[in-house]
C-alpha positions as CSV (number, residue, x, y, z in Angstrom):
1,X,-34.3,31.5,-17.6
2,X,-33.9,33.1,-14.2
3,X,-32.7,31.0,-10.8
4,X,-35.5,32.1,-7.8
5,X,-33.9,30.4,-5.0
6,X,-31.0,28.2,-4.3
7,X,-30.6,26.0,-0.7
8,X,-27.5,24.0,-0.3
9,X,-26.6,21.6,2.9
10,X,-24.0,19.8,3.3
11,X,-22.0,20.7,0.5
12,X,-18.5,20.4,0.3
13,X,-17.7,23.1,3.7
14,X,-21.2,24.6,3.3
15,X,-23.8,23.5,6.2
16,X,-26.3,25.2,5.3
17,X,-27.3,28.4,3.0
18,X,-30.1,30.1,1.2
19,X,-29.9,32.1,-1.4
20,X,-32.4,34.4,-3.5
21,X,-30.9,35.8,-6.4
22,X,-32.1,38.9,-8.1
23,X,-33.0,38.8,-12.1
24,X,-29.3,40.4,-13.1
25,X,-25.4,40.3,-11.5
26,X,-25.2,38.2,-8.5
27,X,-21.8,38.9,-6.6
28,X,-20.7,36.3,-4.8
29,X,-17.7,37.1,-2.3
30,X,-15.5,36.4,0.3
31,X,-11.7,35.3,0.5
32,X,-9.9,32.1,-1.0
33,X,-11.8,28.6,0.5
34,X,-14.3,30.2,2.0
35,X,-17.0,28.0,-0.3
36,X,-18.0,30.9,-2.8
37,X,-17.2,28.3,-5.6
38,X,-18.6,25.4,-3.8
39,X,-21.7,27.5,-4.1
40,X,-21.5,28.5,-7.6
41,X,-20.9,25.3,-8.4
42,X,-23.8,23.5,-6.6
43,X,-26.0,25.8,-9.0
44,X,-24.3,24.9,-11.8
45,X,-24.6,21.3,-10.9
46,X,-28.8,21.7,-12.2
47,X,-27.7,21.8,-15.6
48,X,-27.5,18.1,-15.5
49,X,-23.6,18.7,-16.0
50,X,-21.1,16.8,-13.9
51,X,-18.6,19.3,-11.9
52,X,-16.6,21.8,-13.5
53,X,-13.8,21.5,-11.6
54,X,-13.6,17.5,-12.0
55,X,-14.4,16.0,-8.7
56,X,-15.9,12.9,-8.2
57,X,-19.5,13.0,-6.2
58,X,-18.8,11.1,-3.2
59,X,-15.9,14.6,-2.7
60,X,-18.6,16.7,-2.6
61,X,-20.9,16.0,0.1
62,X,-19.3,17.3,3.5
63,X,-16.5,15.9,5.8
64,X,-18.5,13.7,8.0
65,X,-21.7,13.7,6.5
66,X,-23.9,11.2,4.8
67,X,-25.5,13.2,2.4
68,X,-25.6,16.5,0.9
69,X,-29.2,18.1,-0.7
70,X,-29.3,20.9,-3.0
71,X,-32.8,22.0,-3.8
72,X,-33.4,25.1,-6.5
73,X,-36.7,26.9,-8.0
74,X,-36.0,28.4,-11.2
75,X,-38.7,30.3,-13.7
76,X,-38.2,29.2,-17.8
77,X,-40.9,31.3,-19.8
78,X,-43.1,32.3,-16.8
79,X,-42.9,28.5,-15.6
80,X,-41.4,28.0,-12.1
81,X,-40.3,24.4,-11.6
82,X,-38.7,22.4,-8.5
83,X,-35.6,20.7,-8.6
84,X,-33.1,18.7,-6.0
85,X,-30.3,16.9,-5.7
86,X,-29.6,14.6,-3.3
87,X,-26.1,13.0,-3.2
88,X,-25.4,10.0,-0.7
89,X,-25.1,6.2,-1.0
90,X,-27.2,6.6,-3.7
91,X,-28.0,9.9,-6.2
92,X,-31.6,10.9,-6.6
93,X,-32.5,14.3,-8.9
94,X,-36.2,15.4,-8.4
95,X,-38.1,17.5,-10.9
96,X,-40.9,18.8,-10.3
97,X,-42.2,16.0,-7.7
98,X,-40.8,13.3,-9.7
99,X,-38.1,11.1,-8.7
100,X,-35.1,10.4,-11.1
101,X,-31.7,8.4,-10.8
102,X,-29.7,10.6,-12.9
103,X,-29.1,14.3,-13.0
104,X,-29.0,14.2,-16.3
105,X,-32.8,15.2,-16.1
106,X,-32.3,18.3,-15.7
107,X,-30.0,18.3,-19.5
108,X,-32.2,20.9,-21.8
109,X,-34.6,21.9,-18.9
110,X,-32.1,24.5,-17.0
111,X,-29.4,26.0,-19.5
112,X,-26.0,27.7,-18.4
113,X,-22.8,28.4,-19.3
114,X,-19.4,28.2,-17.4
115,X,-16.1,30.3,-17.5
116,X,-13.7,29.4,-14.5
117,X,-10.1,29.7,-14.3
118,X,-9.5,26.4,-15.8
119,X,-11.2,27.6,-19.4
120,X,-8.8,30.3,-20.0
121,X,-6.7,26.9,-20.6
122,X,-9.5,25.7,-23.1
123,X,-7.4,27.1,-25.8
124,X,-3.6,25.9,-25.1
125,X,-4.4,22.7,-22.9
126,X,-4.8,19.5,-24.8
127,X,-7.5,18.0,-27.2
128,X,-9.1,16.7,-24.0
129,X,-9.9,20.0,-22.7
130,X,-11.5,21.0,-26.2
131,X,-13.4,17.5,-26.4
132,X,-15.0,18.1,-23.2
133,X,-15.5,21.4,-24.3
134,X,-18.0,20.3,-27.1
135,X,-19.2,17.6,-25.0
136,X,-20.8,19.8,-22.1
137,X,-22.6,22.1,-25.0
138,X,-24.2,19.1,-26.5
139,X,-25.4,17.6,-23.4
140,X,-27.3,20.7,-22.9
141,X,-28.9,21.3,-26.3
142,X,-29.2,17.6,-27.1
143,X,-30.3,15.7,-23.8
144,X,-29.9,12.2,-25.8
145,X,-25.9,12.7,-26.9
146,X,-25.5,11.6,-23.0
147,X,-26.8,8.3,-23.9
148,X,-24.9,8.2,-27.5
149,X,-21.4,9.4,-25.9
150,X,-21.9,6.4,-22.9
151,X,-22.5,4.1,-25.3
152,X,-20.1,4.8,-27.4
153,X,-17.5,4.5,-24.6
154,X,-18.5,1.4,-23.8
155,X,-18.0,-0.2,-27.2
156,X,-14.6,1.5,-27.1
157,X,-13.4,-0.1,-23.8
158,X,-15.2,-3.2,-25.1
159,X,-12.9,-2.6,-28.6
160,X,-9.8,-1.7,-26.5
161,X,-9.9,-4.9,-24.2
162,X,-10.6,-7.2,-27.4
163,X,-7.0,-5.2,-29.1
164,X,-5.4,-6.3,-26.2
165,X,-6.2,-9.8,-25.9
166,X,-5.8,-10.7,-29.8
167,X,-1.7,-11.1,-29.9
168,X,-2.8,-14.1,-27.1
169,X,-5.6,-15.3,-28.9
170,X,-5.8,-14.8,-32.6
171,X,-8.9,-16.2,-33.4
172,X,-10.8,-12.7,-31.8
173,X,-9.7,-11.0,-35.0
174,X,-12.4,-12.3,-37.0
175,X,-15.0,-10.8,-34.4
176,X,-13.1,-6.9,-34.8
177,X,-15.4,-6.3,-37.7
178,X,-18.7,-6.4,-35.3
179,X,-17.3,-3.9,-32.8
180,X,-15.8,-1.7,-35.5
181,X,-19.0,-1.6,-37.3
182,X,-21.0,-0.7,-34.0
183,X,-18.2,1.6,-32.8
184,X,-18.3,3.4,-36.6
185,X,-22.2,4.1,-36.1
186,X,-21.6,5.7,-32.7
187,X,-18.5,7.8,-33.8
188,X,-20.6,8.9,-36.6
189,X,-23.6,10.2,-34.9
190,X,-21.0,12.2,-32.3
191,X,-18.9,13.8,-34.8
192,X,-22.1,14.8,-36.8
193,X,-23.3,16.6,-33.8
194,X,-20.4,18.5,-33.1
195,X,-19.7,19.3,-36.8
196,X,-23.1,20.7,-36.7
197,X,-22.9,22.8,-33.3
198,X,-19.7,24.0,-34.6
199,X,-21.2,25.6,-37.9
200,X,-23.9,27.1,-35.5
201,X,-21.0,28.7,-33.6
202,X,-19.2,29.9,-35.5
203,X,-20.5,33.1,-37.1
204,X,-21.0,33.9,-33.7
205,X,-17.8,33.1,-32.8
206,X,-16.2,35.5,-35.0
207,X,-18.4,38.1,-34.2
208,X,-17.7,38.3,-30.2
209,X,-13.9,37.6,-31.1
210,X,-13.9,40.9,-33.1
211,X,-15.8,42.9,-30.5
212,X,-13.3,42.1,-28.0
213,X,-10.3,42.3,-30.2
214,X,-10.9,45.4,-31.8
215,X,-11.1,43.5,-35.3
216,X,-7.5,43.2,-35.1
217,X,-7.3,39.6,-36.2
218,X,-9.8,36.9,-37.2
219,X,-10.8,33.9,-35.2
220,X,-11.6,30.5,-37.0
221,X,-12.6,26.6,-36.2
222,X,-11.7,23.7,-37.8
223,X,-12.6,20.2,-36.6
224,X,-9.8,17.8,-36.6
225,X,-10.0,14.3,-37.9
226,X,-8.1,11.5,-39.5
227,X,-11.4,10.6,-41.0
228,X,-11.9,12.5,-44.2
229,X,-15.0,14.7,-43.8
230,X,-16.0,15.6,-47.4
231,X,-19.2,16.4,-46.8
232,X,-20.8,13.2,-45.9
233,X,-24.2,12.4,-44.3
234,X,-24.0,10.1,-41.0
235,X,-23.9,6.6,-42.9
236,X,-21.4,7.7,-45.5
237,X,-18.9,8.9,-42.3
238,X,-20.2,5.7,-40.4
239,X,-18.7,3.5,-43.4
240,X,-16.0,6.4,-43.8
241,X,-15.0,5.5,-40.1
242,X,-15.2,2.0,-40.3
243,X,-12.1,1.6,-43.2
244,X,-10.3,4.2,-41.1
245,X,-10.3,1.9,-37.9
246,X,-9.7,-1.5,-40.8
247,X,-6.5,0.2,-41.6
248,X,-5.4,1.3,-38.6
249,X,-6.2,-2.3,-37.1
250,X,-1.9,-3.5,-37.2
251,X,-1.2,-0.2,-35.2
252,X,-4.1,-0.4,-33.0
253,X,-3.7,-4.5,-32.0
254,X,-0.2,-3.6,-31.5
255,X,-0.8,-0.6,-28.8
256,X,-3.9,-2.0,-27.6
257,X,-5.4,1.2,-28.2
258,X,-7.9,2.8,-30.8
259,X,-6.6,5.5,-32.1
260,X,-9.4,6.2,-34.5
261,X,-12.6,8.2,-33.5
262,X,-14.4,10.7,-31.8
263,X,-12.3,10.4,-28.3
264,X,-8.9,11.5,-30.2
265,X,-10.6,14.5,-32.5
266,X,-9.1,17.6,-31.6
267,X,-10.8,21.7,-32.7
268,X,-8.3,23.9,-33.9
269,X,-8.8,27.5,-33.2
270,X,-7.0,29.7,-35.2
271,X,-6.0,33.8,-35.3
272,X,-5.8,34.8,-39.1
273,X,-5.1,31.4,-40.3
274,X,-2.7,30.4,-37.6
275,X,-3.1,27.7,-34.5
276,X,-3.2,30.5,-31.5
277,X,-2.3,27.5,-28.9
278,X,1.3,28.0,-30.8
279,X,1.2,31.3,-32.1
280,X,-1.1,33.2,-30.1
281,X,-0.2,35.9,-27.5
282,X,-1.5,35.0,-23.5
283,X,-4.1,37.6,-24.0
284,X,-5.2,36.4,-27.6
285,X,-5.6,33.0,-25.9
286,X,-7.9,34.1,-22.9
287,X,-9.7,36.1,-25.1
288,X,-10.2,32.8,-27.3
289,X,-11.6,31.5,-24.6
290,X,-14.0,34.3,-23.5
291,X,-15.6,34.2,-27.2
292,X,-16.1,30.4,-27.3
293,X,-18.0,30.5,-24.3
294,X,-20.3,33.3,-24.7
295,X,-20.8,31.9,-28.4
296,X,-22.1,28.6,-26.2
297,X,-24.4,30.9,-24.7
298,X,-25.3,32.4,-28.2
299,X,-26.2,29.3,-30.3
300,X,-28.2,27.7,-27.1
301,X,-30.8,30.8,-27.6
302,X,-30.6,30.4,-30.9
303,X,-31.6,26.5,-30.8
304,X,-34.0,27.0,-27.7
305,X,-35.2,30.2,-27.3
306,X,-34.2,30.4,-23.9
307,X,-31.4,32.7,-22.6
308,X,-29.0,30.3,-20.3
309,X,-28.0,31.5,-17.1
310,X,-23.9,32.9,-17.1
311,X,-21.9,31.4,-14.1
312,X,-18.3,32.9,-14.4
313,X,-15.9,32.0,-11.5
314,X,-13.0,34.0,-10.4
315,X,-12.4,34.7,-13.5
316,X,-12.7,38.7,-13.9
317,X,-9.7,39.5,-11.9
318,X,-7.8,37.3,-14.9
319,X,-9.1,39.8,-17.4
320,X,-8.3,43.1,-18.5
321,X,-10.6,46.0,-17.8
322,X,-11.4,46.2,-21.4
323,X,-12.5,42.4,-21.8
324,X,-14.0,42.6,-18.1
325,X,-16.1,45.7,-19.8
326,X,-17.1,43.6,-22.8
327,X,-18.5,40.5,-20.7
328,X,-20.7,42.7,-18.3
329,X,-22.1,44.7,-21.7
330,X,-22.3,41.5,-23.7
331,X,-24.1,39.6,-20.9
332,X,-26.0,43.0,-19.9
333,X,-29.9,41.6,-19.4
334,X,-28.7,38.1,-18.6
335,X,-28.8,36.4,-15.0
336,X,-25.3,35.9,-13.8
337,X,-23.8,34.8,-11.0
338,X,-19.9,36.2,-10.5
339,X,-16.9,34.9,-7.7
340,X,-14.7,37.1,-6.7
341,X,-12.7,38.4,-4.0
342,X,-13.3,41.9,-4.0
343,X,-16.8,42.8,-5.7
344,X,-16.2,46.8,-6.2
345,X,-14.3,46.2,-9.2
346,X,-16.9,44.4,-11.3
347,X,-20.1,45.6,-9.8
348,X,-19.0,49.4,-11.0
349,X,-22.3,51.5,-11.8
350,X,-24.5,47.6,-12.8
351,X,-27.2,47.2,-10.3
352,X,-27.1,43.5,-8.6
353,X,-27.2,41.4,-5.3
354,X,-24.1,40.8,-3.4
355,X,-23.5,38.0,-1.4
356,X,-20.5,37.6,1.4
357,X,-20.0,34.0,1.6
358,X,-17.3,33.5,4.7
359,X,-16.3,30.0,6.3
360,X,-19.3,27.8,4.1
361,X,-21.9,30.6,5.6
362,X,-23.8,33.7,4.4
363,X,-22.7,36.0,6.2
364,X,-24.4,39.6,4.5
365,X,-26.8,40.1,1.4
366,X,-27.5,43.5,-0.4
């Protein structure tokens, strides 16, 4: 899967620049807030992912401007295909001539992966980081777990609103079983999938982990839960689910809050048996991090055949030289595209385009 052209107007401070990107490292450079990042980003944007750095769409278009357009060419087994995004009043994707509401088109069709600053946090932030985490992969390989996750977040705020209203009006308790059986068959399909992704990831896992380490210590996974996972298919954890959120119905009417389910599971990453969020050295943690996501990039060509396209932001000057050596091998053959301030550090003896990005322009390409 190789990017063949990127144009981006009116994005965040870029006006207005064109990019054609060569088949291996792309360097993208230029000092702090110059829009290197907006630019990396507006790429990364075609997975059918939302930002990666949080912001809400409307933040994106620029100061003073009622729209912004990205529009990208991009080859996937010696197919090219057309894609845009137009944000204004109203979002439009187009994919190959036809007109969609939702990005989300694009989820499956063009594959990447992510590391920016904020992931080397993946592995001591909170269970929200991790959720999100597993979220984002499964979007990719499974274009429907979009639909399953909205869903199930609507029945949640549905369920949460009904918890709060019951100490009023006792008479709702009857109608918590409904919900909590509709609730149960959506938690169950989204912890299957990411039970499932993470035994796909996790022989790779350990694999990187060790080639960065030195096979000093041992990475593993383990999904966290209230709800006991002994091996179950999807209706046994559905019904599993369902007494979990019965009993914790007193605790949950009382906070107004449900506390069982998919949006409170955690993943536990451990170093020979221990959690490395509490244990783990700084370095153990960012290298954590490094593994899990170029074990993302592993199991989605395992599951589609395609090689996703690497996107790592500002993130080499973080890392040693040794794990800054292991990424540029370990990605060797891939298309990446790399921000950074200073591009003779990475670039070394690899072979790539560099780009100077300098107040939202293009200002040289090699």
């Amino acid at each position: 899967m190789k990017v063949n052209s990127l144009e981006t107007v009116n994005y965040r401070n870029i006006e207005n620049i064109r990019i054609e990107p060569c088949d291996t490292v792309n360097i993208i450079y230029g000092e702090n807030a110059q829009g290197k990042t907006n630019l990396l980003e507006s790429l990364w944007l075609f997975t059918g992912c939302r930002s990666f750095r949080g912001s809400k769409e409307q933040e994106l278009i620029s100061f003073d401007k009622d729209f912004a357009k990205l529009s990208m060419t991009f080859s996937d087994d010696g197919r090219e295909h057309e894609a845009e995004i137009i944000l204004a009043d109203k979002k439009k994707a187009v994919f190959d001539g036809v007109e969609h509401a939702s990005t989300s088109v694009f989820f499956g069709e063009f594959l990447g992966i992510i590391f920016a600053p904020q992931h080397l946090s993946l592995v001591k932030g909170g269970p929200y980081e991790r959720r999100k985490f597993l979220n984002m992969a499964l979007c990719q390989l499974r274009p429907k777990y979009e639909n399953v996750l909205s869903d199930f977040n609507k029945i949640l705020e549905q369920r949460n609103a009904l918890l709060k209203d019951i100490p009023r009006h006792s008479e709702l308790l009857d109608t918590l079983d409904i919900w909590d059986e509709r609730l149960a068959n959506y938690s169950a399909i989204i912890m299957t999938q990411r039970l499932r992704y993470l035994e796909e990831t996790e022989p790779f896992l350990k694999e990187i982990y060790s080639g960065i380490s030195g096979g000093k210590e041992e990475i593993g996974i383990k999904y966290e839960t209230p709800v006991e996972l002994s091996g179950t298919d999807r209706e046994g954890l559905s019904a599993e689910i369902f007494e979990a959120l019965k009993a914790a119905r007193p605790e949950d009417i009382k906070n107004g809050s449900t506390s069982v389910g998919p949006h409170r599971d955690d993943l536990l990453i451990m170093l020979d048996g221990l959690p490395v969020r509490s244990f783990g050295s700084q370095g153990q943690q960012r290298s954590c991090a490094l593994s899990l996501k170029l074990a993302e990039a592993a199991v989605i060509k395992k599951l589609t055949g395609k090689q996703p396209v690497a996107f790592l932001d500002d993130v080499m000057s973080e890392l040693d030289s040794g794990r800054q050596d292991y990424i540029l091998n370990h990605i060797d053959g891939w298309q990446v595209f790399i921000t950074c301030c200073d591009p003779s550090s990475i670039l070394k003896s690899k072979t790539g385009k560099v780009f100077e990005i300098k107040g939202g322009q293009l200002c040289s390409s090699t």
